[in-house]
N, C-alpha and C positions, 0 to 999 in steps of 0.2 A: 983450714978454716977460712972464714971473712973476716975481711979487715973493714969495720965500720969507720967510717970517718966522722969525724966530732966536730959538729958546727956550732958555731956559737953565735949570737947574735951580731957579733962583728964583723965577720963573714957576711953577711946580708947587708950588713952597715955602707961595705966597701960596695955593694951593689948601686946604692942610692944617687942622683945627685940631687943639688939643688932643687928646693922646693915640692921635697918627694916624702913620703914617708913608706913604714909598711906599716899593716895592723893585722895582729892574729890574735883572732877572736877566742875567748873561751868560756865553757859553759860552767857556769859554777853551783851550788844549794838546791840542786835539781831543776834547773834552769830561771831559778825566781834571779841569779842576778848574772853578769857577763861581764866579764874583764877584757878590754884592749890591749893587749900590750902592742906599743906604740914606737915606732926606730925610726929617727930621722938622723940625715946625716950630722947634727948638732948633739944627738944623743951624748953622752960622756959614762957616768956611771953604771947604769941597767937602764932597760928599757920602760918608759913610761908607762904606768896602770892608766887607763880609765876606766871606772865602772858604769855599767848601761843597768839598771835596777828597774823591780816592778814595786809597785807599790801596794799598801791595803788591801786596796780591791781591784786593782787591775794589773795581773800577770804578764809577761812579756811573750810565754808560749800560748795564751789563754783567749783573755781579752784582748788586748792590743794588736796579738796575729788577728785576730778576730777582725781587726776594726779595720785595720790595713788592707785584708782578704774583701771585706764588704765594700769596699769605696772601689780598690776594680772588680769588684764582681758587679756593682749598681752604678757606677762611673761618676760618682759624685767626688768632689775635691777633697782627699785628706791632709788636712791639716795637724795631725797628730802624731804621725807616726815618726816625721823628720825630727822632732823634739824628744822624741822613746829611744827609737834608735841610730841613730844619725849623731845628733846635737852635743853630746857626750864626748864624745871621739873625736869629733871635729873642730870643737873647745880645747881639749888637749893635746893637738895637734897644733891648732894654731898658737897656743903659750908657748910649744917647744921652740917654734920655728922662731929666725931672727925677725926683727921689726922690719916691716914692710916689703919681707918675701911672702909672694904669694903663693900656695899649697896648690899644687899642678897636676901633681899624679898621687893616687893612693893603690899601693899593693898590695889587696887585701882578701884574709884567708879566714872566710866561713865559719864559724859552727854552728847548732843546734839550730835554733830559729832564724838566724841568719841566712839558713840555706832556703828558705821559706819569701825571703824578701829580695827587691831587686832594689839596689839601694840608688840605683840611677833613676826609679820613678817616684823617689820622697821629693815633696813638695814642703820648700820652706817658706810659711806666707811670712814672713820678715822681708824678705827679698822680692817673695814671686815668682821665684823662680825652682825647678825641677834641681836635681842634683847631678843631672847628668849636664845643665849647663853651668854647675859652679866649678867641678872637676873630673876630674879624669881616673875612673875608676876601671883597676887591672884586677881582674878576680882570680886566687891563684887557689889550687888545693891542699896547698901548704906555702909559708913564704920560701921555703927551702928549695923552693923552684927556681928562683931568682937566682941562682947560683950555676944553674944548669945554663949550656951552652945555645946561643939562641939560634935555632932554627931558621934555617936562611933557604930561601925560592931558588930552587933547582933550573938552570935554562934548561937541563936532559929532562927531570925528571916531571911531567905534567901531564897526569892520568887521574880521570876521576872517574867514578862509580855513582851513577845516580838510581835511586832507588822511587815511585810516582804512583799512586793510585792502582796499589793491587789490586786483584781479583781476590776479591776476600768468599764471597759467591761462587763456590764451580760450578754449579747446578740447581736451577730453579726447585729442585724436590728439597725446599726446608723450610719448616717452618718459626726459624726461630733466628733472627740477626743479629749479634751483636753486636757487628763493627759494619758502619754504614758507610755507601759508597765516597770516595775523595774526586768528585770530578776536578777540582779546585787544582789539588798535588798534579796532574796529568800536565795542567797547563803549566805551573810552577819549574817542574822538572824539563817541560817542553822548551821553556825560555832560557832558563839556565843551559841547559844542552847548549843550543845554539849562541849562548855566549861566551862558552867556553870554547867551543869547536872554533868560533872567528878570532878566539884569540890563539891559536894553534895550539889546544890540549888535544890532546887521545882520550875518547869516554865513552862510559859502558851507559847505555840506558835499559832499565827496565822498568817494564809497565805491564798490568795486568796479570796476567799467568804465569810470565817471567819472572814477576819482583815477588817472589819467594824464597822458602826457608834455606833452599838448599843451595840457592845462588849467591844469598850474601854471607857463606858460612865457606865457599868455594874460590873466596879473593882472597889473592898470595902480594897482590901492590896496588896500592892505589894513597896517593898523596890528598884524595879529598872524597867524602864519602857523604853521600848526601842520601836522607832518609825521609821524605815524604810519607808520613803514612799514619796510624793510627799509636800513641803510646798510651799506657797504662801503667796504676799504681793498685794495688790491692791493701788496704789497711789490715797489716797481720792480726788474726785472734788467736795465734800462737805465742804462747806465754817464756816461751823459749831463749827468744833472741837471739837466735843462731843468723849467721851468714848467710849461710842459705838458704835459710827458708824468707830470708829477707829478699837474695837477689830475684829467687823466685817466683815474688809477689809484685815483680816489675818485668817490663818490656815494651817489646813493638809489634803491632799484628801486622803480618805479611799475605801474600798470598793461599785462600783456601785457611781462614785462620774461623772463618763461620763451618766450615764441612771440612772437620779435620780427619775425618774418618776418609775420606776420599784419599788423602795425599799418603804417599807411600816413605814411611819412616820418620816422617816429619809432618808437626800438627798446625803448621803456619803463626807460628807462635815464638820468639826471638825475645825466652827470656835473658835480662842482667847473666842469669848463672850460664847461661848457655854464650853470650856475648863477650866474657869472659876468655874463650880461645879462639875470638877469631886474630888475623894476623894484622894488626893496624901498626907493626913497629917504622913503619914509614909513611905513614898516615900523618898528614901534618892539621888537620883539619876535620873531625867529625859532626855534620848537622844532623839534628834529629828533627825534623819540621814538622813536630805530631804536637799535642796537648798534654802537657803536663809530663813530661819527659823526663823534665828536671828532679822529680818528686822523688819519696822515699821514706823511710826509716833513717830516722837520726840520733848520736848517741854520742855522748859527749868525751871529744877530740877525733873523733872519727869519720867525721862528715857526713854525708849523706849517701847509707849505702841503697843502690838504685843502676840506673843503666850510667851515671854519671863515675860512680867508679867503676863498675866492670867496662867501660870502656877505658878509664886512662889504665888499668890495671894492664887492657888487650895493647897497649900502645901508641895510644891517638893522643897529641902533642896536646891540641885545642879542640873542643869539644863546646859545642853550640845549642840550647835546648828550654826551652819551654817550660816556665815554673804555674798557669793555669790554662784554663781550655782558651784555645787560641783562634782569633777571626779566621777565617780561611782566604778571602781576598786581602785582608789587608798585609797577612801572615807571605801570600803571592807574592807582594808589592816591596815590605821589605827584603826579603829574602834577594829577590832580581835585582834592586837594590845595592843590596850588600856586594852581591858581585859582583856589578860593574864597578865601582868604587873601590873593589880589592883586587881587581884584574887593572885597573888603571894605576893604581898602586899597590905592586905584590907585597912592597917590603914591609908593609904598615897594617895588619891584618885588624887591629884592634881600632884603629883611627879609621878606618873604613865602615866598619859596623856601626861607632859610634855615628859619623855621616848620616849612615842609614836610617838611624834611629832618629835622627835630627832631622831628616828631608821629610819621613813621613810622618815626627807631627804636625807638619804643614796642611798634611789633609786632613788628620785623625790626632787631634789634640791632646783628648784622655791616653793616659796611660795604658789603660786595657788594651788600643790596638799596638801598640808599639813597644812596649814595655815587658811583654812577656818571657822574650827570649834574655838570656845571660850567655853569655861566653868568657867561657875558662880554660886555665892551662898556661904555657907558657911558651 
């Protein structure tokens, strides 16, 4: 049989240090209210509750996603959401800690609407400031990761897989496109190449009629995997709630994914369920650089199933992905970004992205352009 091993919150405890907490979110009354539980290294008896509640007339999956979803979809300043979701947590965080330590890192593990929000673009007008420059937020998919051994930068091992601007089109005879051309990704995938190649990686590029079904289903190694290209979510009318029909209703269009009738066994279509076997168990790094990647079906304590678990399911440590529809130049800019700043510092993968995010609202202020992607894992 298996031997499961029993983790307790003190086990995570001995993870922390100074100035750190964890927080694993949970969904509760059918998501009208959400419990923190809260571990800092001062913790003593159990771990701290906070609750994040909706009120009257405005719900926390409802309303308030509502109002959070409008301000970057129309790019106007939200002022409300850091006080809904945020202000709670960060209240009972600061009582646990001693006087005049200041909260540096937060380890923090998702549920239900939570998966919905990037808690690094809450603006608190107290301050003025964004939450991505009050701290330092580590998104994990359970805090039970924090235990797991940390992933350290191979000098052998540096092989990426870049994936850019399919051929979604094989043949002018159709009259119907779903998935429109990425000139954007061609360039994206084209810069990174050449930044990984000058830093002496080994990497696979494909583009157009290459970056298909059957080639990123055909990698047996590769330490970072980078995916340019179209994702999707389909909002189930299946009453079911099965797994499957969940992972299903997610993916990424690949090559020949408008003329699926053309391609031979394969519809250019890389759904969740199908993403599921491919070999990422040394994959320290998966980007998805498509629109709303991140998305899914969510159900409480189980995150959000989508391509975000069928890939950690497939093996991929950290996984990088887009919670709405994403700029294409600006989506360019962080991205090349990111890895010059994680190739100048391999060891730091998460302080690097952070960077990233911070250089480019230099240009692009609003949250929409900068703020879309999350990265999780551990």
């Amino acid at each position: 049989g298996f031997l499961v091993e029993r983790i307790s919150w003190k086990d995570i405890q001995k993870k922390l240090k100074p100035g750190e907490a964890a927080v694993e979110m949970i969904r509760m009354y059918n998501g009208l209210l959400y419990g923190a539980l809260i571990i800092t290294p001062e913790t003593t008896e159990r771990p701290i509750l906070a609750i994040v509640k909706s009120t009257e007339t405005r719900r926390l999956e409802r309303e308030y996603i509502r109002q959070y979803i409008n301000a970057i979809t129309y790019k106007y300043t939200d002022t409300l959401s850091y006080s809904v979701y945020w202000k709670p947590i960060a209240d009972a965080i600061n009582k646990a800690l001693p006087k005049k330590q200041k909260l540096n890192r937060v380890y923090f593990s998702p549920d239900g609407v939570y998966n919905q929000i990037n808690l690094n673009t809450l603006f608190d007008p107290k301050s003025g400031k964004h939450l991505i420059d009050q701290v330092e937020i580590h998104q994990l998919t359970n805090t039970k990761e924090l235990l797991k051994p940390l992933t350290k930068e191979s000098n052998s091992f540096k092989h990426a897989v870049l994936f850019g601007n399919p051929a979604f089109t094989l043949s002018n005879n159709t009259n119907q496109e779903l998935f429109t051309e990425l000139p954007g990704t061609e360039r994206e995938v084209n810069a990174i190449h050449d930044l990984l190649k000058s830093n002496k990686w080994s990497v696979e590029l494909y583009k157009g009629n290459t970056a298909n079904e059957s080639q990123i289903k055909s990698i047996s190694k590769a330490s970072i995997l980078h995916l340019a290209t179209h994702g999707f979510f389909t909002d189930s009318e299946n009453t079911s709630n099965s797994l499957v029909w969940m992972l299903i209703n997610s993916g990424i269009a690949l090559a020949g994914a408008n003329q699926p009738k053309l391609i031979d066994y394969e519809d250019g279509i890389l759904t969740a369920y199908e993403a599921v076997n491919l070999n990422l168990d040394q994959t320290r790094l998966v980007i998805l650089s498509a629109c709303e990647t991140g998305l899914g079906e969510f159900y409480p304590g189980e995150g959000v199933y989508g391509l975000r678990l069928a890939l950690t399911a497939a093996g991929a440590s950290n996984i990088m992905m887009s919670l709405w529809k994403v700029d294409d130049t600006a989506t360019q800019e962080l991205m090349v970004s990111f890895y010059k700043e994680w190739l100048r510092k391999p060891e730091n993968m998460r302080q690097a992205f952070r960077s990233a995010q911070q250089q480019m609202r230099e240009k692009y202020i609003h949250p929409f352009y900068w703020g879309a992607f999350v990265l999780s894992g551990y």
